[in-house]
N, C-alpha and C positions, 0 to 999 in steps of 0.2 A: 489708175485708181480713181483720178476725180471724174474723167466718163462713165465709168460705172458709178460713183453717188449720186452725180446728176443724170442718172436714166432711175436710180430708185429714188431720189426725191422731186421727181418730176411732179409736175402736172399730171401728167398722163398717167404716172401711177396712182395718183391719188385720187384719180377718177375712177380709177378699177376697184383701188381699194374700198370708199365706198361703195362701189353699187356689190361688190362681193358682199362691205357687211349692210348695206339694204336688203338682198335678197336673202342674205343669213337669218337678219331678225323678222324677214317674212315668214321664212320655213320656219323660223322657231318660233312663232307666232302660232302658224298651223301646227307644228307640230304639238305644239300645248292645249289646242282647243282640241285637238285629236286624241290625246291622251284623256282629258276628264270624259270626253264622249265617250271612247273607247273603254275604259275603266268602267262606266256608268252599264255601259248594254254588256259589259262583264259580267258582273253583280246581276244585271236584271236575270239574264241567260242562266246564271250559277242556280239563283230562286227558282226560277221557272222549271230547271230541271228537278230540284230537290222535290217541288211537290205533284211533278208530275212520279219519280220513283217511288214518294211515298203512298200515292195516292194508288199504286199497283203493288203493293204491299209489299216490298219490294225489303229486304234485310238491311239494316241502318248502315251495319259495316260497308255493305258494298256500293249505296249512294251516297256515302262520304268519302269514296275511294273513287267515283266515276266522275262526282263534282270536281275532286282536287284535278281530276289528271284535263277534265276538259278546260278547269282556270290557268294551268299550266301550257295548255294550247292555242288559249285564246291570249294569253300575256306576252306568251312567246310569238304568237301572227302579232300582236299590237306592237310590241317593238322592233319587229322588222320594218312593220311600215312607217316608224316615227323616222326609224335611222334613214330609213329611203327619202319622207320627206324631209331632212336636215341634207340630202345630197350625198350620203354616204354609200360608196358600192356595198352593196348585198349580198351578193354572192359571194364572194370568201366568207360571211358568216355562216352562211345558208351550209355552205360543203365542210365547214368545219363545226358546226352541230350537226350535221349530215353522218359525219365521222365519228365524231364522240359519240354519236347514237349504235352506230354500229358495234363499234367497241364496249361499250357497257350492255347491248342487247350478247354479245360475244361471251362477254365475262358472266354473267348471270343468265343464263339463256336455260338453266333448271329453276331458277328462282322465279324466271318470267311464266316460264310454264307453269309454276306452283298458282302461279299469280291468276292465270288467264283458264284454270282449273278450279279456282277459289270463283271466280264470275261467274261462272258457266254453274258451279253449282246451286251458289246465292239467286242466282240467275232462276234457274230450272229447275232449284228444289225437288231431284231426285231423294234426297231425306231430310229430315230435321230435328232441331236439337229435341231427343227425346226419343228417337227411332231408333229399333234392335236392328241391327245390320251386321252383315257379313261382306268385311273386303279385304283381299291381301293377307288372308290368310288369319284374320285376325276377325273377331264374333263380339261387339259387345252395343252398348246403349251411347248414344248420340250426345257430347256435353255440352260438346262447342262447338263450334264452323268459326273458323278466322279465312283471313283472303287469302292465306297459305296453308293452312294446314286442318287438320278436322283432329280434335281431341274424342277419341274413345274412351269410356270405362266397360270392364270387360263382367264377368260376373263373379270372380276372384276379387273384383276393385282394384285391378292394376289399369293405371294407363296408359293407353295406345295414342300415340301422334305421325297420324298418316298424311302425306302429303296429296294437298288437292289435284295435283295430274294424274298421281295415277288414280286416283276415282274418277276422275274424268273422263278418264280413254279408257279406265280398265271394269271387269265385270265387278256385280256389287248384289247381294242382296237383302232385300229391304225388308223386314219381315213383320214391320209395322206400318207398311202402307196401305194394307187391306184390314176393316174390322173383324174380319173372321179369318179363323186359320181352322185345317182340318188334322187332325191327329190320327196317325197312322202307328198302326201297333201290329206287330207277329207274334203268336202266342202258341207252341207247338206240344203236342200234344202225342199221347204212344198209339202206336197202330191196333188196332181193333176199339177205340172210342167210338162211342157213337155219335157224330158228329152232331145229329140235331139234338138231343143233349147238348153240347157242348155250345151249340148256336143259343138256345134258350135258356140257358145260364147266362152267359155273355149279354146275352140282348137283356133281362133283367138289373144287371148291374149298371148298363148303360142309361136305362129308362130313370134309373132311382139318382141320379147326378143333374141338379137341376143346369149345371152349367154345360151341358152337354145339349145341346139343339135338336130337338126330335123331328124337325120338319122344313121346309123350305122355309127363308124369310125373302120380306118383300124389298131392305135394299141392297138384296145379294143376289146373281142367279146363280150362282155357284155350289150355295151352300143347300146341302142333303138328309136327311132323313140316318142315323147311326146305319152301318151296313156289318155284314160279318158275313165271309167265305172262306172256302178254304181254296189257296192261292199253291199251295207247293205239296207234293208226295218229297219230305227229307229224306236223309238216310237213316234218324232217329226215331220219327214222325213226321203226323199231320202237318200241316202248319194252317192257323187260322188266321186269317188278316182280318183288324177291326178299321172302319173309319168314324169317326166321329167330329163333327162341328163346333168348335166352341168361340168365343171372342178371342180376337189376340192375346190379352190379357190374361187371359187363364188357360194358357197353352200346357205351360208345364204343368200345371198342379192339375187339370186332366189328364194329363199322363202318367204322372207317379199315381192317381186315384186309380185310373183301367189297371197299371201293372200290378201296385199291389193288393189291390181287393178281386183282380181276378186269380192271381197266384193265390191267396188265402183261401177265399171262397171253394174255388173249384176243385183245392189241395183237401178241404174239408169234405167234400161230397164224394171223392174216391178218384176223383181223374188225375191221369200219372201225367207227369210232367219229364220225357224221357233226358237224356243228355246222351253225349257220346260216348258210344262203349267201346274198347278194342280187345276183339278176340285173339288169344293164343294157344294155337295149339300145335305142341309136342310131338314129335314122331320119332318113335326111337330107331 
């Protein structure tokens, strides 16, 4: 017992014990000039990123969501390297947030996908709040985008809450990406009409609809001049197809205008409008 007190109250130990806490309060010297540094081109880096996202006009939600996660990378690289300089091994921490990372990427790994679905669209603005879209089975107008989830209202006013993977990986359309839309209409008619007749009635009603486009525009190449053919020999009749150009905006209320002033009009001027018949006949 008293050669072991006199080996720890030596000299000799109390030579090591100092220079141990010498070279302690050196690393804990750097390590504290490291941390205000390190803390400091945090911050500068955090700024620097916000106004380069905001300056790409880039959804608020999502460069307050790209800030947090790169301050969380950079604090988490900054105290690894604090605890390296204070002498402490690294590696057990490294494999055991190594671990924990896996395990919560494990346990939310549909959340993460919501997540990295929510970026991608903030990101690439396939739609925006205010766009009529069709996804998932579900048709309505754009109210919100969050980093997990896209809020629908439909045209009933119910709301839809679709998750942003599947818009991300899945099909979607947008029906308010383009300023003009064309309107397509069947309108069939009984056999023996005279179809040009029937073109020059149509073309009429069309002309007299100022929101109906009679002709090319110049920031479209798409958009046509009204057209009207006849597309199908039915089993009841004709069938006439209309196309017509209007702004997105006035898609539907051109449409109910061609259905029902051409159903009126044309019901006025003698042209049969057939349906289907089913013959029976008896044999005795």
């Amino acid at each position: 017992m008293d050669n072991i007190l006199e080996k720890i109250f030596s000299p000799e130990t109390y030579a090591l014990l100092g220079q141990w806490s010498l070279s302690f309060c050196k690393n804990a010297i750097v390590a504290i000039i490291v941390y205000f540094i390190g803390s400091w081109i945090i911050r500068r880096i955090a700024k620097l990123i916000t106004k380069m996202l905001k300056r790409s006009n880039v959804d608020p939600t999502l460069y307050s969501f790209l800030t947090s996660i790169v301050n969380v990378v950079l604090w988490f690289a900054l105290i690894i390297v604090i605890i390296s300089i204070l002498g402490i091994e690294t590696s057990s921490f490294i494999a055991l947030f190594a671990s924990a990372g896996v395990a919560i990427g494990m346990a939310l790994s549909g959340t993460l996908q919501n997540f990295a679905g929510g970026v991608m669209v903030l990101l690439f603005k396939p739609y925006k709040v205010g766009d009529f879209i069709e996804a998932q089975g579900y048709a309505g107008t754009v109210k919100a985008i969050q980093i997990f989830n896209t809020i629908i209202r439909t045209n009933d006013n119910q709301i839809i809450i679709v998750p942003n993977g599947s818009l991300s990986t899945g099909s979607m359309k947008n029906y308010s990406a383009e300023p003009y839309r064309r309107v397509d209409l069947d309108f069939q008619f009984a056999y023996g009409t005279d179809f040009e007749d029937v073109k020059r009635a149509i073309s009429e009603i069309q002309q007299r609809n100022p929101m109906i486009i009679q002709g090319p525009v110049s920031d479209s190449p798409v958009v046509a001049a009204p057209w009207i053919g006849l597309t199908k020999l039915g089993d009841s009749g004709v069938v006439a197809t209309t196309r017509q150009w209007c702004k997105g905006t006035d898609y539907w209320t051109v449409a109910g205008y061609m259905n029902e002033t051409v159903y009126q009009e044309l019901k006025a001027k003698g042209f049969m409008f057939p349906y289907n018949r089913l013959d029976v006949n008896i044999v005795k």
